[in-house]
C-alpha positions as CSV (number, residue, x, y, z in Angstrom):
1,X,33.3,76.0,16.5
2,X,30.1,75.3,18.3
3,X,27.4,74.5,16.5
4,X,27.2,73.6,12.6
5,X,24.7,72.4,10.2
6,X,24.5,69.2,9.2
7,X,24.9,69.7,5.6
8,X,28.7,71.2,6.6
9,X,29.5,67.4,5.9
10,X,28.3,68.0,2.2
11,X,29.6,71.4,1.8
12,X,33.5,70.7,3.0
13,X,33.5,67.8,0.3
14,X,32.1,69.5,-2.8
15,X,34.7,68.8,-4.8
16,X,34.3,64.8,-4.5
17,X,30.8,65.4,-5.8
18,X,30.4,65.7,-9.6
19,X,27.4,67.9,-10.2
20,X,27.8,68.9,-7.0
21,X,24.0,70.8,-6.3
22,X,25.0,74.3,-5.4
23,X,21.1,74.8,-4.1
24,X,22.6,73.4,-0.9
25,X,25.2,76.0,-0.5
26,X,22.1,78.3,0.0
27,X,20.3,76.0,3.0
28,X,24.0,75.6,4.2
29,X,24.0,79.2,4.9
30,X,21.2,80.4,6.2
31,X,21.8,77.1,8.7
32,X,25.0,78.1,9.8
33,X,23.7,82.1,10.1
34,X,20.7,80.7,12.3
35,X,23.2,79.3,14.3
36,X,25.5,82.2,14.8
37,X,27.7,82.1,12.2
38,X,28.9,85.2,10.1
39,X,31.3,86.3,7.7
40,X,31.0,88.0,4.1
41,X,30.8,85.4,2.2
42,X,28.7,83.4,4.4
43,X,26.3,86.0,4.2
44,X,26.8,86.3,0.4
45,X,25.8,82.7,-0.3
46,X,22.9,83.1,1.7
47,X,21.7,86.1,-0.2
48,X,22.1,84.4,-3.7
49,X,18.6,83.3,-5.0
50,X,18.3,79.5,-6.5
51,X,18.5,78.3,-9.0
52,X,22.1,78.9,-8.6
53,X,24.8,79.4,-11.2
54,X,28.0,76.6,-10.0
55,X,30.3,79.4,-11.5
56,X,28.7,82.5,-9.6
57,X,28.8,80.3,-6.1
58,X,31.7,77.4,-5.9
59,X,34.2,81.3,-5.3
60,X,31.8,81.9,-2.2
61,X,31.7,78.2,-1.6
62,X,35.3,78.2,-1.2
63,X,35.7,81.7,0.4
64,X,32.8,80.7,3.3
65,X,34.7,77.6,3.9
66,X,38.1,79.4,4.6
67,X,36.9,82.3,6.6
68,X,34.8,79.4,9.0
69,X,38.2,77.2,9.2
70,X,36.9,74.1,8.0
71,X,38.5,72.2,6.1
72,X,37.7,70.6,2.9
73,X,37.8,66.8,2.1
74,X,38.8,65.1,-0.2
75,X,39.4,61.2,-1.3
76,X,38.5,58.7,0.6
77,X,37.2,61.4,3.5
78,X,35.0,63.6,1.1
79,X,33.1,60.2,0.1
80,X,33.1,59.3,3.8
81,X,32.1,63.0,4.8
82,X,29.2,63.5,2.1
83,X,27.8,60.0,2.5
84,X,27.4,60.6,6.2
85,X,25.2,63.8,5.9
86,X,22.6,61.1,4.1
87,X,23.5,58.6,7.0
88,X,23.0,60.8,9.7
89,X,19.6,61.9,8.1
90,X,18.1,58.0,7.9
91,X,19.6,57.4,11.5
92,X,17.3,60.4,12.3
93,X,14.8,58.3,10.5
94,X,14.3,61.6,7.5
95,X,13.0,60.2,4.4
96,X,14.8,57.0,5.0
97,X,14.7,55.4,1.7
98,X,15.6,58.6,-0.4
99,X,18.5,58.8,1.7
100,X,19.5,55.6,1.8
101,X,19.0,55.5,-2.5
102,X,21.4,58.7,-2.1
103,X,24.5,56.9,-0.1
104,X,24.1,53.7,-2.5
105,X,23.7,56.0,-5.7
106,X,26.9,58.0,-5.1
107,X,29.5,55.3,-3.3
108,X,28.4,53.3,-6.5
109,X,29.5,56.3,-8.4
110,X,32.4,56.5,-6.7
111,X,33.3,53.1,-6.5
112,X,33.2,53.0,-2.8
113,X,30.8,50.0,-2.3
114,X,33.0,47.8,-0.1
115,X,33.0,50.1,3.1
116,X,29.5,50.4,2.5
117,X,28.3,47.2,2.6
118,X,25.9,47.0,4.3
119,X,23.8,49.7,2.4
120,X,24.2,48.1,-0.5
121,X,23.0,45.3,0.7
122,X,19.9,46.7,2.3
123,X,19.1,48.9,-0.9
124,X,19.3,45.8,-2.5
125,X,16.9,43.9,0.0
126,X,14.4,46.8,0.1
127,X,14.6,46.7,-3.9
128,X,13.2,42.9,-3.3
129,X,10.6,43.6,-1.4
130,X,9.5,46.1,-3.7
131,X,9.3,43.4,-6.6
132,X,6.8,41.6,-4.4
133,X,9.1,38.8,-3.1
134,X,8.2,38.1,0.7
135,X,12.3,37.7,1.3
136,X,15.3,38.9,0.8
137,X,19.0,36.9,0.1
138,X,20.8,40.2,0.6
139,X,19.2,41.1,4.5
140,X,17.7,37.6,5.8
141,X,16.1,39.5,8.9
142,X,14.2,42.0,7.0
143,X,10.8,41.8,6.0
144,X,8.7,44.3,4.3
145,X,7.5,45.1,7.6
146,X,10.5,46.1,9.3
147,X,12.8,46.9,6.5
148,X,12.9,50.6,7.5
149,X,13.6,50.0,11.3
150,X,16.3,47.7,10.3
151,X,18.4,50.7,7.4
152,X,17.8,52.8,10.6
153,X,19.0,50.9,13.0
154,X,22.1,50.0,10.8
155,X,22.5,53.7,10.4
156,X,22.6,54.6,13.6
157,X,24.9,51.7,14.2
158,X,27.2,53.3,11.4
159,X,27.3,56.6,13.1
160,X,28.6,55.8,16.3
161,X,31.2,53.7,14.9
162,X,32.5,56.1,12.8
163,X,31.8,59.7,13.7
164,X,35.1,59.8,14.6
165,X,36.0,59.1,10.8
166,X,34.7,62.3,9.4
167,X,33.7,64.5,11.9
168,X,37.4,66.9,12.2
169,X,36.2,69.6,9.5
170,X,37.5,72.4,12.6
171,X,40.4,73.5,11.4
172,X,42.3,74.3,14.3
């Protein structure tokens, strides 16, 4: 497969989501259409209109997914491949801090803090700086001023250490 949207990463681990937001099934679409993509249920999801109904799309959820060979995660690797759609997005520096409140707000759901460390940590130190305090315990080289550089750089860090963690959706 050549080209795929980004949001595939959500898409193939739906089921590791609870209240998993079917809206996204629709901008998954019309991505992977834009890029060349098509089957019928493909183009199916991308004619639904939102608000969506999670009944009337999850069976053209799971349909799309099958006739594009990708395979869907779960475990360990669906956390791993939905966190690092939000990761991806604040190495790209997009809406950093939503992003980064998204990764922290579903690993803690999850229970997956420990391999995410670090994001914990600099939600936490980002959290500080809102309250007004001039440091942070939890990132000692952030400051107000460069807290954003720093999730980004951590990010992007992140990525390149472990794209090879979650990236096989292809099934071949």
């Amino acid at each position: 497969m050549d080209k795929i949207s980004s949001l595939t990463y959500k898409m193939v681990a739906f089921s590791e989501v609870p209240n998993f937001n079917m809206d996204d099934t629709i901008d998954w679409a019309v991505e992977m259409i834009s890029l060349g993509h098509e089957t019928p249920s493909l183009l199916i999801l991308a004619g639904l209109s939102k608000p969506t109904n999670y009944f009337e799309t999850i069976d053209y959820l799971k349909a799309t997914l099958d006739e594009l060979h990708l395979l869907v995660k779960t475990g360990d690797d669906g956390v791993l491949s939905y966190i690092s759609y939000y990761i991806e997005q604040i190495a790209k520096g997009n809406n950093v801090r939503e992003n980064l409140a998204s990764v922290y707000g579903f690993c803690q759901l999850k229970n997956y803090e420990k391999p995410m460390n670090d994001f914990f940590l600099l939600h936490w130190a980002w959290s500080d700086f809102d309250y007004g305090n001039k440091y942070t315990d939890y990132w000692p080289a952030a400051t107000k001023e460069n807290i954003e550089s720093v999730v980004i750089s951590t990010a992007d860090k992140w990525v390149k250490e472990n794209k090879k963690h979650y990236s096989q959706i292809v099934d071949n």
